[in-house]
BAMI-75534 format. One record per residue (C-alpha): residue number from 1; residue in three letters; x, y, z. Coordinates in steps of 0.1 Angstrom, whole numbers, plus 5000, padded with zeros to 4 digits. Layout:
N
R_NUM_ALA_X_Y_Z;
...
END
This chain:
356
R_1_UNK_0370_0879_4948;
R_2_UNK_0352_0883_4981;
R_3_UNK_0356_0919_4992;
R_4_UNK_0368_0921_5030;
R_5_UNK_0347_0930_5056;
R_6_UNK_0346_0962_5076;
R_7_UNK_0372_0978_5090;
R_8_UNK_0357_0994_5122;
R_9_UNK_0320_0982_5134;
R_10_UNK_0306_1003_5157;
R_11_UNK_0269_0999_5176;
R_12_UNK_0248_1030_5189;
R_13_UNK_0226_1030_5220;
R_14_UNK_0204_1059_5221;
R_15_UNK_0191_1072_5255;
R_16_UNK_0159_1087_5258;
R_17_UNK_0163_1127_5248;
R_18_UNK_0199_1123_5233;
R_19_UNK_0215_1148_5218;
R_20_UNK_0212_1146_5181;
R_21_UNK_0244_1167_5171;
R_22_UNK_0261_1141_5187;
R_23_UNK_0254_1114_5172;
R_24_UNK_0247_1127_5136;
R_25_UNK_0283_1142_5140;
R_26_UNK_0300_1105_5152;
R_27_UNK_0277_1084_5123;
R_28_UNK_0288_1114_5097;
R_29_UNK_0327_1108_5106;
R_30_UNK_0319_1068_5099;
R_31_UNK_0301_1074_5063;
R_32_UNK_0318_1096_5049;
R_33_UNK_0356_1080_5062;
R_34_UNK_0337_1045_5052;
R_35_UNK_0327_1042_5019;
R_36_UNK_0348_1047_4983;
R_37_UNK_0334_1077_4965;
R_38_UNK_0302_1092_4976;
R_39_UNK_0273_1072_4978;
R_40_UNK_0275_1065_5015;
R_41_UNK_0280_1028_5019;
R_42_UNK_0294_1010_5053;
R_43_UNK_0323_0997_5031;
R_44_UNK_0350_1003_5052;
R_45_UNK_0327_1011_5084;
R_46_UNK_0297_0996_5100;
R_47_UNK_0273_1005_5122;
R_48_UNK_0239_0993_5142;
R_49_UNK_0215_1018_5162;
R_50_UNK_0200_0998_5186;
R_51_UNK_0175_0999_5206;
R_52_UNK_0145_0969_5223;
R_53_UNK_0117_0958_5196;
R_54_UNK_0136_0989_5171;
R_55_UNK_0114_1017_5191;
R_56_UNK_0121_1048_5181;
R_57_UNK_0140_1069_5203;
R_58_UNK_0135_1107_5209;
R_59_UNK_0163_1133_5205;
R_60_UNK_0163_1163_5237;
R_61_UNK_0148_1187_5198;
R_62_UNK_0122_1162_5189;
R_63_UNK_0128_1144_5166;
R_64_UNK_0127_1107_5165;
R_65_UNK_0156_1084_5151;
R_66_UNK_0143_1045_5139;
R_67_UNK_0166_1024_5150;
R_68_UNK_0183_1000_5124;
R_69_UNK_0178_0967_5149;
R_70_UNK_0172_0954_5181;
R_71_UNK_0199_0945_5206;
R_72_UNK_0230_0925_5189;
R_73_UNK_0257_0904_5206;
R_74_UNK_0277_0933_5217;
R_75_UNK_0310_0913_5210;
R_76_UNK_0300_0918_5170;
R_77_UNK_0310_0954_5175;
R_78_UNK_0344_0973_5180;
R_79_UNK_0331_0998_5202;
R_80_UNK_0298_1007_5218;
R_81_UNK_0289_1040_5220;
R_82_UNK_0259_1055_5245;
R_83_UNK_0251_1087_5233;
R_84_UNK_0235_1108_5265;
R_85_UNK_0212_1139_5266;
R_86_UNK_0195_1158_5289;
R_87_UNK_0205_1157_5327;
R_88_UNK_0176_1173_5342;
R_89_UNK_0137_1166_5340;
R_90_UNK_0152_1131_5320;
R_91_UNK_0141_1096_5330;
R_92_UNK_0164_1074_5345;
R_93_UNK_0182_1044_5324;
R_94_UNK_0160_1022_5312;
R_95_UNK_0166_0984_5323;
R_96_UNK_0168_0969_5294;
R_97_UNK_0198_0994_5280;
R_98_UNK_0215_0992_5315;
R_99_UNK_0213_0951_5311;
R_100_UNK_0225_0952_5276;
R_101_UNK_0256_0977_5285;
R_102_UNK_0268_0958_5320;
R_103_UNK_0270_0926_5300;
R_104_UNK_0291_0948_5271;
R_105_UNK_0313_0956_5294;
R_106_UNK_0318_0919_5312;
R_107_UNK_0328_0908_5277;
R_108_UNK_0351_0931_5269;
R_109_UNK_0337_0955_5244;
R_110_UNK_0348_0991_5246;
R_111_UNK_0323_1014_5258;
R_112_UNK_0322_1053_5245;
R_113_UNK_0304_1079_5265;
R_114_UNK_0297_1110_5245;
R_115_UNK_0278_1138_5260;
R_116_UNK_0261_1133_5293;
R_117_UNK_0267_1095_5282;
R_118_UNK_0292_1098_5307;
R_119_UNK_0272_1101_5334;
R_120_UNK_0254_1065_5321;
R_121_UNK_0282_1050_5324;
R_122_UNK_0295_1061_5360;
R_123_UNK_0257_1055_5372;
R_124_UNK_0258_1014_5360;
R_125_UNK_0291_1018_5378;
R_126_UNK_0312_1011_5349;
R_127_UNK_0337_1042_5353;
R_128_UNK_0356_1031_5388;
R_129_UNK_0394_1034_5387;
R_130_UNK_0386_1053_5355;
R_131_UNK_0392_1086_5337;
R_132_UNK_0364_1102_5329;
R_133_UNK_0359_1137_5304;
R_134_UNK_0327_1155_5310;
R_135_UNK_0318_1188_5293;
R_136_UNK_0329_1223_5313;
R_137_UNK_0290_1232_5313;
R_138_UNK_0280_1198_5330;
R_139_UNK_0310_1203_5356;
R_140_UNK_0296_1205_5386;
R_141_UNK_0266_1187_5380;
R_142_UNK_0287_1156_5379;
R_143_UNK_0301_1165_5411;
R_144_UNK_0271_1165_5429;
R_145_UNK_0260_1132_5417;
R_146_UNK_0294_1120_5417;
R_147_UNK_0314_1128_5444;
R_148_UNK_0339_1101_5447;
R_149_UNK_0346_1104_5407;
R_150_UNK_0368_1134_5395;
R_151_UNK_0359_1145_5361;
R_152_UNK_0380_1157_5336;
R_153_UNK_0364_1187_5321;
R_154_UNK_0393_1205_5300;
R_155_UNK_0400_1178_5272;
R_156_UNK_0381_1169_5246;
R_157_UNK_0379_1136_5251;
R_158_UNK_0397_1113_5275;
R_159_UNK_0410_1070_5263;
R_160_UNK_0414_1050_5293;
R_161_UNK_0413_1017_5288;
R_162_UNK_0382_0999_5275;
R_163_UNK_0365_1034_5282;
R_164_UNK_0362_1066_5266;
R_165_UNK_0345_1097_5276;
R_166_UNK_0337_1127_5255;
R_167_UNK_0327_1164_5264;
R_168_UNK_0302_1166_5229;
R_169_UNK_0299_1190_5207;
R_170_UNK_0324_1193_5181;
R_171_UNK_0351_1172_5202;
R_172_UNK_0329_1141_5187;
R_173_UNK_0340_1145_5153;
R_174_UNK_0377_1148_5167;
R_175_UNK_0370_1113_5186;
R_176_UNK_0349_1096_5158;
R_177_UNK_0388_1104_5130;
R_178_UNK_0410_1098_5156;
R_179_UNK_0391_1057_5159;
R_180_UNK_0390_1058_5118;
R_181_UNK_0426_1070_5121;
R_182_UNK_0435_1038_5143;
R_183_UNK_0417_1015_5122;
R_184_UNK_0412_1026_5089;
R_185_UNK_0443_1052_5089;
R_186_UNK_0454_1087_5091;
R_187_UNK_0444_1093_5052;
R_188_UNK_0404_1083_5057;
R_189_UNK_0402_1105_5090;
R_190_UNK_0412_1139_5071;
R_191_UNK_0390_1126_5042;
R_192_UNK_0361_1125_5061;
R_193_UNK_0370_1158_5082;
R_194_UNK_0375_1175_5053;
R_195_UNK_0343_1166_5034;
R_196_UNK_0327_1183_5067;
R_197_UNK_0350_1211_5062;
R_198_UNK_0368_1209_5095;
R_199_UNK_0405_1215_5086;
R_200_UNK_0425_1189_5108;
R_201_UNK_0415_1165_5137;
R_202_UNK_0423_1175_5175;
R_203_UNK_0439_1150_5197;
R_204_UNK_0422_1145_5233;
R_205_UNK_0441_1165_5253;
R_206_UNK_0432_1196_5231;
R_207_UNK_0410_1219_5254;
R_208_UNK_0373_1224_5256;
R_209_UNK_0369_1261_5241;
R_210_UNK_0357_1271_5273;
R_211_UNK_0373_1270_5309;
R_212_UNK_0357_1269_5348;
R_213_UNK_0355_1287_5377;
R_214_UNK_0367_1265_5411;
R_215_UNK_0332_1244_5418;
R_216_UNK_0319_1237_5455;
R_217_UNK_0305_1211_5463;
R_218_UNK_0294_1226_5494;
R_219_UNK_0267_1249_5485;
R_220_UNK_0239_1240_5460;
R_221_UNK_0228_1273_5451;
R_222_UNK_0261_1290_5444;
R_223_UNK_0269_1261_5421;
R_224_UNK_0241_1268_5400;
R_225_UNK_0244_1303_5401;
R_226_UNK_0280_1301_5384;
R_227_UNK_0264_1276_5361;
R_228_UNK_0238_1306_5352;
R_229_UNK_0270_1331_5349;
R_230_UNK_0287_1304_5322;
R_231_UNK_0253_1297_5306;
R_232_UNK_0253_1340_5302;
R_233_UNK_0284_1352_5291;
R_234_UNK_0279_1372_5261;
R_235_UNK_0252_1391_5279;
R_236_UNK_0255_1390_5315;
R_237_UNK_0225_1390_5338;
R_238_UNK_0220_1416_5365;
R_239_UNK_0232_1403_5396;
R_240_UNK_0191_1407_5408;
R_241_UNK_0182_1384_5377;
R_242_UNK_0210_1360_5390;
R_243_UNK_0189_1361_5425;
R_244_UNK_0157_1358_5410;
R_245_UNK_0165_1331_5394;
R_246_UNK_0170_1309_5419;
R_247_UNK_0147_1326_5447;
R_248_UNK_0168_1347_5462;
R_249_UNK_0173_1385_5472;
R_250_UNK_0205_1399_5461;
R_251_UNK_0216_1391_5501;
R_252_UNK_0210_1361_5502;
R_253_UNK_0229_1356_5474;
R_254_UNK_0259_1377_5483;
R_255_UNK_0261_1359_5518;
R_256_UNK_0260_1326_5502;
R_257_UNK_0293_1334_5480;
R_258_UNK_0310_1355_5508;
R_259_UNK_0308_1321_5529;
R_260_UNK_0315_1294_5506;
R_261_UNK_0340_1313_5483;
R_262_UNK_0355_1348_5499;
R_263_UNK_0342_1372_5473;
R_264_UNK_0310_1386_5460;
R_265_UNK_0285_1374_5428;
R_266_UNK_0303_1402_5407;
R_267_UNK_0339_1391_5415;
R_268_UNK_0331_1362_5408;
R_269_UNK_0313_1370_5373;
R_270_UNK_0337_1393_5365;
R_271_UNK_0365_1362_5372;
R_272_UNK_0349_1336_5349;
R_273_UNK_0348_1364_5322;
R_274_UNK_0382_1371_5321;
R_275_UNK_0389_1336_5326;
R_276_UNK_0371_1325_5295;
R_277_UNK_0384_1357_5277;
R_278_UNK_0423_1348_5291;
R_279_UNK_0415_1312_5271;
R_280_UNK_0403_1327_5236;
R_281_UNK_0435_1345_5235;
R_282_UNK_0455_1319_5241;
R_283_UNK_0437_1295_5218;
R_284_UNK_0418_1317_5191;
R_285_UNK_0429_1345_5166;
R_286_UNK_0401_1366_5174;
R_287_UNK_0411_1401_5179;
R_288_UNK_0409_1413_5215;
R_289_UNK_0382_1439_5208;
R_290_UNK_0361_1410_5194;
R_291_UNK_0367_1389_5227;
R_292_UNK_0356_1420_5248;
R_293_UNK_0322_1421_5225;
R_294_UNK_0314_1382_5228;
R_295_UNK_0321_1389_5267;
R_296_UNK_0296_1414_5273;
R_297_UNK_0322_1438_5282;
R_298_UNK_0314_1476_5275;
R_299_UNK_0344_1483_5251;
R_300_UNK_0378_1473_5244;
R_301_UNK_0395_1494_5271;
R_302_UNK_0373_1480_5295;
R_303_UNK_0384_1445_5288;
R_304_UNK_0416_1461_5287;
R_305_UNK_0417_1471_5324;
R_306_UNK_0397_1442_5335;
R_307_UNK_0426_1421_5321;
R_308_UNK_0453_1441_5338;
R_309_UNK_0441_1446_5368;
R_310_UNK_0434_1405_5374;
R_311_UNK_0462_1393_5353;
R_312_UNK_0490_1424_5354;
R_313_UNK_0494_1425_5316;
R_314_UNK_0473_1437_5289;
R_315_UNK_0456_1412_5264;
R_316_UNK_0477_1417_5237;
R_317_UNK_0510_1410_5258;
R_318_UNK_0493_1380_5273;
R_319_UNK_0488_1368_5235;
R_320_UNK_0520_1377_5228;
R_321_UNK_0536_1354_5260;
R_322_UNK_0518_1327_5252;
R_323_UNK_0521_1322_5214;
R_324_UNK_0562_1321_5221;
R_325_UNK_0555_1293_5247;
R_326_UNK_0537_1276_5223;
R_327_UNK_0568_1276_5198;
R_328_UNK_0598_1257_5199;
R_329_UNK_0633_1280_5209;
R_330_UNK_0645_1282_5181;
R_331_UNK_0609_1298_5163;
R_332_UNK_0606_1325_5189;
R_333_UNK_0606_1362_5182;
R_334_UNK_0638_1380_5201;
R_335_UNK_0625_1402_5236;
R_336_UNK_0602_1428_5226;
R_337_UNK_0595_1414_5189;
R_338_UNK_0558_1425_5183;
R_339_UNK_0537_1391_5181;
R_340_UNK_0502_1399_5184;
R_341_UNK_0476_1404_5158;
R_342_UNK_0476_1434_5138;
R_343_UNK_0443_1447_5163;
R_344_UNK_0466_1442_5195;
R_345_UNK_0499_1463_5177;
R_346_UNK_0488_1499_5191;
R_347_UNK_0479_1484_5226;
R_348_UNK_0510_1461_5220;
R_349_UNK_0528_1497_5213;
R_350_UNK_0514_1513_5238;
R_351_UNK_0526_1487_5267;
R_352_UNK_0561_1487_5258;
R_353_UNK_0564_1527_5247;
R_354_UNK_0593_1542_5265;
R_355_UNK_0583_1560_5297;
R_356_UNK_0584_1600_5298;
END
C-alpha cells in the first residue's frame, strides 16, 4: 500500500544575507516533527529552498546555502516562507523573488515573514490592512520606512489571515510547532521541540524577551541613539560614546532628546533599563541581583533604588504582584504571603518589616 503524502509542504525563499538561525531553526522544527525515527526524512513534512537557476544564496555570517530547486508553482506549497536578513548596507529585492512572491500571493498561498522578511513583504505591498510582528530591535527602523504600517513588536509572532509575521530568533521554532501542531498535531510539535531541547511551544501572543522605549518618528538621530542604548544594555556606553557615535557632542545630543522627548540621554537610558529589567521579572526566574548584573547596574541595591524610585516598589514586590496576577483566584497566596524567589526574601522582608 501507497504511503500518503506529506502532511505540511512548505517552500523557502532565501533573500540575499538571511539570517541563517532562522531558517536552520524553521527547517529543524519540519525534520525532526516530519520523519518516523531519526533518519531525517520529509515523511510527514516537505520542503523546497528555492531560489532562480538554484544559485546559491549567502547567509548575513557567510556561508552559502544550495538551494534544492528553482522556482515551483507556488500553489504546490502550504505556506511560503521569506526568510529576511540584514536591513542595512543589503541590496534591495531582487526581481525575480519579488515576481515569484506577488504571484504567491494572487493565488492564494500563505506567505510567512520571519526576521526582517517582514519588511519584504510590506515593501512588494503585500501587508496592507494587515498585522504585522517585527522584532523590538528592528522597531523603529520599520517606522521610518513604514510610516503608514504599525508594527507589532511585543509578540512573537502575529497570524492574520494569509499572512504571518515573525520577530526571529527563537520565536521561529515556536511558529514552525505551532503549523506542525495544526497539521500534523499537538503530539509531533513537542516531539520535535523536545529533540531540540526546548521544553514547550509559546503561542504568538507570548512576548519578545525584551521591551521598547516610546519611538519618534520625528528625529532620526535620537532614534538611533535609543537603538545604540538597546543594542548596549549589559554594558552601557558613556553618554560621550553615545555622541560620538553618531557625530555628535554631548549637546547636541542632549538638545535633540530635551526637544523631541522632555528628558535627557541618561533618563532616558536609565528608563529602558529598568524597563527591560521590570520585564525579566515578570517573565524570568532570574534572581533580582542577576537582573542588576546583565543590566550593567553597579550592585543590587542600586537596581534596587533605581526600581523604586521609577516604579514605587522594590523588585522583589513587583515579582511578587505580578506572579498573583498571573494565577487564577483561587491559586493566589493570602495579603502579605512571601512569593518571590528565595534571593528576593530578605529585600521581600525588608519592604514589609513593621515600622519603628
Amino acid at each position: 500500500m501507497a504511503q500518503p503524502g506529506p502532511k505540511l509542504k512548505v517552500g523557502f525563499v532565501l533573500m540575499p544575507r538571511f539570517t541563517l538561525t532562522a531558517f536552520s531553526t524553521f527547517l529543524d522544527v519540519l525534520r525532526l516533527a516530519g520523519d518516523e525515527g531519526d533518519l531525517s526524512r520529509p515523511i510527514a513534512c516537505a520542503w523546497e529552498v528555492m531560489n532562480p537557476q538554484r544559485r546559491p544564496v549567502r547567509s548575513s555570517c557567510g556561508i552559502d546555502i544550495q538551494p534544492s530547486s528553482d522556482f515551483i508553482d507556488p500553489k504546490a506549497f502550504d505556506y511560503l516562507v521569506i526568510v529576511g536578513g540584514l536591513l542595512h548596507g543589503a541590496h534591495g529585492i531582487p526581481p525575480e523573488i519579488a515576481h515569484y512572491l506577488r504571484s504567491a500571493a494572487r493565488a492564494g498561498v500563505k506567505l510567512i515573514g520571519v526576521c526582517t522578511g517582514s519588511f519584504v513583504l510590506c515593501r512588494l505591498g503585500l501587508m496592507d490592512d494587515r498585522k504585522c510582528c517585527v522584532s523590538w530591535y528592528h522597531y523603529r527602523d520599520f517606522l521610518e520606512e513604514f510610516p503608514d504600517l504599525v508594527p507589532i513588536a511585543d509578540r512573537l509572532y502575529v497570524i492574520d489571515r494569509d499572512r504571518i509575521t515573525c520577530s526571529g530568533g527563537a520565536g521561529v521554532a515556536d511558529l514552525a510547532a505551532r503549523l506542525v501542531s495544526d497539521h500534523l498535531g499537538a503530539a509531533q510539535a513537542y516531539k520535535a521541540l523536545h529533540i531540540l531541547l526546548v521544553e514547550r511551544p509559546r503561542s504568538g501572543d507570548a512576548a519578545q524577551p525584551a521591551p521598547f522605549l516610546a519611538a519618534t518618528r520625528d528625529d532620526h538621530l535620537v532614534s538611533r541613539a535609543l537603538l545604540l542604548m538597546e543594542q548596549n544594555l549589559m554594558e552601557p556606553l558613556s553618554i560621550q560614546d553615545l555622541a560620538g557615535a553618531l557625530a555628535l557632542s554631548v549637546r547636541q545630543l542632549e538638545r535633540h532628546f530635551r526637544k523631541h522627548l522632555g528628558e535627557s540621554p541618561q533618563e532616558s537610558y536609565m528608563a529602558l533599563r529598568l524597563k527591560h529589567a521590570r520585564w525579566m521579572l515578570e517573565h524570568s526566574a532570574l534572581p533580582a541581583v542577576l537582573i542588576a548584573a546583565e543590566l550593567g547596574f553597579s550592585d543590587s541595591s542600586h537596581f534596587g533604588r533605581s526600581f523604586k524610585a521609577r516604579y514605587g516598589m522594590t523588585p522583589a514586590h513587583f515579582r511578587q504582584i505580578s506572579r498573583q496576577e498571573a494565577r487564577p483566584p483561587a491559586a493566589r497566596p493570602a495579603a502579605g504571603e512571601y512569593d518571590g524567589t528565595n534571593a528576593d526574601r530578605r529585600v521581600f522582608d525588608q519592604d514589609h518589616a513593621p515600622e519603628s
